[in-house]
DOFI-810163 format. One record per residue (C-alpha): x, y, z. Coordinates in nm, 3 decimals, decimal comma. Example, Ala and Ser with C-alpha at 12.3 -4.5 7.8 and 13.67 -1.06 7.14 Angstrom:
REM DOFI-810163
        x        y        z
    1,230   -0,450    0,780
    1,367   -0,106    0,714
REM end
This chain:
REM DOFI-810163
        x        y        z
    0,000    0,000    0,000
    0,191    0,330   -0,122
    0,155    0,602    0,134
   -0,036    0,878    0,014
    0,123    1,254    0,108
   -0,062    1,515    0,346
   -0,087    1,719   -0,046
   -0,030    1,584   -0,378
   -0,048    1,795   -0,738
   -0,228    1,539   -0,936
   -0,280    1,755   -1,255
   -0,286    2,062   -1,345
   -0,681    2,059   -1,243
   -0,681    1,848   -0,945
   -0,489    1,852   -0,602
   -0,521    1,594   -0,323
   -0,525    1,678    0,020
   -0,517    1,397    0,313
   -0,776    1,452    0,566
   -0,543    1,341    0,814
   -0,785    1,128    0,973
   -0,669    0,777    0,977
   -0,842    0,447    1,127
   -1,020    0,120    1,029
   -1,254    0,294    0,841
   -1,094    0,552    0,664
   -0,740    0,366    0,573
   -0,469    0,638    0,519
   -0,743    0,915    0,568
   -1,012    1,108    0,393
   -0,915    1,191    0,030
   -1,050    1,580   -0,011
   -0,936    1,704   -0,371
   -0,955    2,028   -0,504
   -1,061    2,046   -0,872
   -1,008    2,336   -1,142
   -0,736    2,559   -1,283
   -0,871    2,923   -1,266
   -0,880    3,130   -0,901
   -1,226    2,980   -0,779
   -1,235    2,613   -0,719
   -1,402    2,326   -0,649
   -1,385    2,135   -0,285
   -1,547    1,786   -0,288
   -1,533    1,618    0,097
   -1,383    1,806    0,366
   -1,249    1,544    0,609
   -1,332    1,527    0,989
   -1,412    1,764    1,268
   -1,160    1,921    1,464
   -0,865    1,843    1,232
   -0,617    2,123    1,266
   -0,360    1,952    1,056
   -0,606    1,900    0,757
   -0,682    2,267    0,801
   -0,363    2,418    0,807
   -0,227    2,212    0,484
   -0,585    2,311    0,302
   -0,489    2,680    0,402
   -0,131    2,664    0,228
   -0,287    2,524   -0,031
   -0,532    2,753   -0,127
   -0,226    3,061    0,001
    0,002    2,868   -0,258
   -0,210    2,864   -0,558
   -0,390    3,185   -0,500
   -0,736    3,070   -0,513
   -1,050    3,060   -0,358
   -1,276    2,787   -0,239
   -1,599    2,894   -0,446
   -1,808    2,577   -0,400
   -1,808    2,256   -0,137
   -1,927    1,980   -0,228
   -2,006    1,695    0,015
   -2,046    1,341   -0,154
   -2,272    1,178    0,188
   -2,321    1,250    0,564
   -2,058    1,091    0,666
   -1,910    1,272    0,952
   -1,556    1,196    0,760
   -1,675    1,347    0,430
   -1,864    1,651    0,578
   -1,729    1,729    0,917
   -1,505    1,956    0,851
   -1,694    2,176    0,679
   -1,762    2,443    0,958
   -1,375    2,440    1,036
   -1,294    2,485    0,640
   -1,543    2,792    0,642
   -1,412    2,954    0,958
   -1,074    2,936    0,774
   -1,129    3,047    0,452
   -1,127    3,447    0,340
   -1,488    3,445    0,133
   -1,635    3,253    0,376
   -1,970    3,447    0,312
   -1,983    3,332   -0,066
   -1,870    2,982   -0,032
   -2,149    2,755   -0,107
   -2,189    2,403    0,063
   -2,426    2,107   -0,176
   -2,526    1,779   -0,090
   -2,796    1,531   -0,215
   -3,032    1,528    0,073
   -3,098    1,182    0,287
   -3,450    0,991    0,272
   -3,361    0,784    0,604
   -3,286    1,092    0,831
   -3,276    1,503    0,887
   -2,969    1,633    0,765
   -2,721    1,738    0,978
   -2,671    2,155    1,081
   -2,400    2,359    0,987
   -2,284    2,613    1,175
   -2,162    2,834    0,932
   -2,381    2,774    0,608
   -2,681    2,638    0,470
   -2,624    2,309    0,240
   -2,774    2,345   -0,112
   -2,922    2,023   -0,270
   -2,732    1,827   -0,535
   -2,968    1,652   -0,793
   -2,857    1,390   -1,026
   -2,742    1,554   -1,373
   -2,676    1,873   -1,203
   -2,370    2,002   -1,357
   -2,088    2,260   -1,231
   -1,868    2,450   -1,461
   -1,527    2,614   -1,347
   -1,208    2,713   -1,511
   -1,083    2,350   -1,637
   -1,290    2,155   -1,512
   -1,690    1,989   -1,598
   -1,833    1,764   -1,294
   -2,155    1,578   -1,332
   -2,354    1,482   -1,024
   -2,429    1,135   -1,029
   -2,674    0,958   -0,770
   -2,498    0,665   -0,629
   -2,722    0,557   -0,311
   -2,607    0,204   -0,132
   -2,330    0,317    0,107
   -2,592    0,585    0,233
   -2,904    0,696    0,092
   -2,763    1,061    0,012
   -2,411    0,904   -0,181
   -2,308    1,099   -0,478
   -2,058    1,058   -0,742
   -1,853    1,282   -0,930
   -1,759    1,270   -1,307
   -1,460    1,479   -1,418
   -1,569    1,504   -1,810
   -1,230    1,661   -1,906
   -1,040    1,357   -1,911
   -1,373    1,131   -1,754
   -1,217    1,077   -1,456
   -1,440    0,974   -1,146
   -1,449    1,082   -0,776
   -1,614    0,729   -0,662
   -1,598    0,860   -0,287
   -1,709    0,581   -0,079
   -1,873    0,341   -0,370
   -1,529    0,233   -0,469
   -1,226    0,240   -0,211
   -0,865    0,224   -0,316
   -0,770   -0,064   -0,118
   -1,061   -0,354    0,006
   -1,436   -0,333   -0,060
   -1,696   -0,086    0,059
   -1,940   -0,103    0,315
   -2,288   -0,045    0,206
   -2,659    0,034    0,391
   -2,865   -0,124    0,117
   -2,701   -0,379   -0,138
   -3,008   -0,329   -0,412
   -2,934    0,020   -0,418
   -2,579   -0,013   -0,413
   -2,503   -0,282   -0,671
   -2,753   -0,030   -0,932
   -2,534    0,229   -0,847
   -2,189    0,029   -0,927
   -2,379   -0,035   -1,253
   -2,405    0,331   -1,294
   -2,036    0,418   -1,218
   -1,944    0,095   -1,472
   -2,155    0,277   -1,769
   -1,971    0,588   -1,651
   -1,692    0,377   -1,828
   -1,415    0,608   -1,613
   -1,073    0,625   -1,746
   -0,967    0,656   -1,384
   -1,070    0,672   -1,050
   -1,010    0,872   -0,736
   -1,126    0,735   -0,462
   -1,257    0,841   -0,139
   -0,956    0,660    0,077
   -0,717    0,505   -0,070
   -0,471    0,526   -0,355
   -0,581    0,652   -0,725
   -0,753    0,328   -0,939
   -0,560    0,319   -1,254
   -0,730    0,012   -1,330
   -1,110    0,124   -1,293
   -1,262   -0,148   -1,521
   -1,190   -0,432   -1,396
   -1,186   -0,285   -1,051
   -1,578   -0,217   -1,079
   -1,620   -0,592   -1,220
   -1,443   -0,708   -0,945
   -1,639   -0,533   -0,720
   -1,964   -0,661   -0,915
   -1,882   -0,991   -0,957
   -1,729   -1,044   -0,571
   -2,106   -1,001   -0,438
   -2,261   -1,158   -0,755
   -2,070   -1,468   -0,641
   -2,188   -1,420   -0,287
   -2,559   -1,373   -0,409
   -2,509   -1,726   -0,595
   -2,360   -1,940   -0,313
   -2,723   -1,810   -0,090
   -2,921   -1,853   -0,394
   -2,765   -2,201   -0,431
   -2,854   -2,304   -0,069
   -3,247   -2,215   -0,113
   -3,280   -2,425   -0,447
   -3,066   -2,681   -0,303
   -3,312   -2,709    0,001
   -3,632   -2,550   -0,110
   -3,893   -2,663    0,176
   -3,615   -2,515    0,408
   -3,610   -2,205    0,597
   -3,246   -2,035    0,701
   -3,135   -1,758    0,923
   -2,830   -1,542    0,852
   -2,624   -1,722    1,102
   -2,745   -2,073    0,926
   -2,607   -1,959    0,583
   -2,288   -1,860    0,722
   -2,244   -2,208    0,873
   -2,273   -2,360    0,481
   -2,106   -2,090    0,314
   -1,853   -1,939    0,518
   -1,662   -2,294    0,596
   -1,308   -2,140    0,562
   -1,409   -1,808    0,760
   -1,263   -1,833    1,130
   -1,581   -1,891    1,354
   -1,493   -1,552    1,536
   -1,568   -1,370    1,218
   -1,916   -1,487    1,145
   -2,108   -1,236    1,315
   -1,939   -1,006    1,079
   -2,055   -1,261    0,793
   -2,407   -1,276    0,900
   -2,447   -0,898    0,889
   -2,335   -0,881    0,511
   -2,537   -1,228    0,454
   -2,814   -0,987    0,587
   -2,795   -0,762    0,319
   -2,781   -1,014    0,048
   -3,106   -1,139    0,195
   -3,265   -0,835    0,188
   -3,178   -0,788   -0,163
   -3,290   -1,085   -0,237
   -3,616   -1,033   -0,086
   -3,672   -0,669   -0,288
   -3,600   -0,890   -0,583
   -3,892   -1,132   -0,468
   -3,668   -1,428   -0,477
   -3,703   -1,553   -0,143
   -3,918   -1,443    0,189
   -3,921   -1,337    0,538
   -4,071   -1,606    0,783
   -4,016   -1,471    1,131
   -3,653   -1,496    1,186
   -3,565   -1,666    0,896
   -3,565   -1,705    0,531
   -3,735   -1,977    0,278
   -3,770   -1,978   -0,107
   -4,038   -1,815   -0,315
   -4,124   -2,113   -0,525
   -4,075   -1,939   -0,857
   -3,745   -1,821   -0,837
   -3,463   -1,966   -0,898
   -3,052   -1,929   -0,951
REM end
């Protein structure tokens, strides 16, 4: 895993800077980037709360290249993608004219910002700067409110949290979220830059991977309902079949995403809720 730097010039149009906020979660840190060529640019993410070391490399940034942070843009709720946004505002000189977007959530209020009022995203919605055309893009899964970014200059892709640079992304609702890795794939990205983690070079066959690791999944449950159609399972049941090389104290975490598969499944009227567990409809099949 390469080590990503507090700031890195990508191109001419785009610089990386580190949110500084590493963990289990967030890898190295929160990838923010700041994207055009002219004196008003574009922020997308802003890291976490109460960050001063994000801050102060953000402020020599913008000091360096003479610019101004016109528009924020906030890709989900995520405390790690939109916490910092207060403590960006306080910093920056046109705080007053900044403007903060986000696609709103369907599951909860939206959180308060001290400083600003957030505008709301819509899917299409396009923003124009010196160098640089982004396309919203609504990719809900990880979180009902997850947006994409495409970069139609060189169509480039700011995947945010629907496609990490190292491992596999955590998701609320897998229907939602494999329709929205569809979405990126017909994006057909030349490259993507992720939300943690190191630039994809590869984006292709990084999406199909990422497609065809829970498509294989899906097909090993499937499987065990046809296989056993009277039958009713649990998520802990299904583990026990599928999950024979997992250590045992890592099936709790297996049941969870065996969860999500089954309530996919379910949306997709392939098999049904019984109490606390899970049996065939009698017309569907692998």
């Amino acid at each position: 895993m390469a080590l990503i730097a507090p700031v890195t010039k990508i191109s001419p149009r785009l610089i990386r800077v580190l949110g500084c906020n590493p963990g289990p979660m967030t890898l190295q840190g929160t990838n923010t980037y700041i994207i055009g060529t002219g004196k008003e640019r574009i922020l997308l993410d802003t890291g976490d709360e109460n960050v001063p070391e994000y801050i102060a490399n953000l402020k020599q940034v913008i000091s360096d290249e003479r610019i101004l942070i016109n528009d924020i843009i906030v890709s989900h709720w995520h405390h790690d993608h939109i916490g910092g946004v207060d403590d960006i505002l306080d910093a920056i000189e046109n705080k007053e004219s900044c403007k903060v977007w986000k696609y709103p959530r369907s599951d909860a209020p939206d959180a308060t910002l001290r400083n600003a009022n957030i505008n709301e995203l819509q899917h299409g919605q396009k923003f124009t700067i010196d160098g640089a055309t982004l396309e919203v893009l609504y990719t809900p899964g990880h979180t009902t409110d997850h947006i994409v970014l495409v970069l139609h200059e060189d169509n480039s892709l700011f995947s945010a949290d629907c496609i990490l640079g190292e491992g596999t992304a955590v998701f609320e609702d897998l229907y939602e979220y494999m329709k929205s890795l569809q979405i990126i794939q017909d994006a057909k990205p030349s490259v993507i830059y992720p939300g943690h983690g190191n630039i994809i070079l590869d984006p292709i066959d990084r999406i199909a991977k990422y497609i065809s690791h829970r498509n294989q999944r899906e097909a090993q449950i499937m499987a065990v309902f046809v296989q056993h159609p009277s039958d009713s399972f649990d998520e802990m049941d299904l583990v026990k079949l599928i999950y024979k090389d997992t250590p045992e104290n890592l099936w709790l975490a297996a049941a969870y995403n065996v969860g999500h598969h089954l309530r996919k499944l379910q949306t997709e009227r392939k098999i049904a809720k019984e109490g606390d567990s899970w049996k065939l409809i009698p017309q569907a099949s692998l």
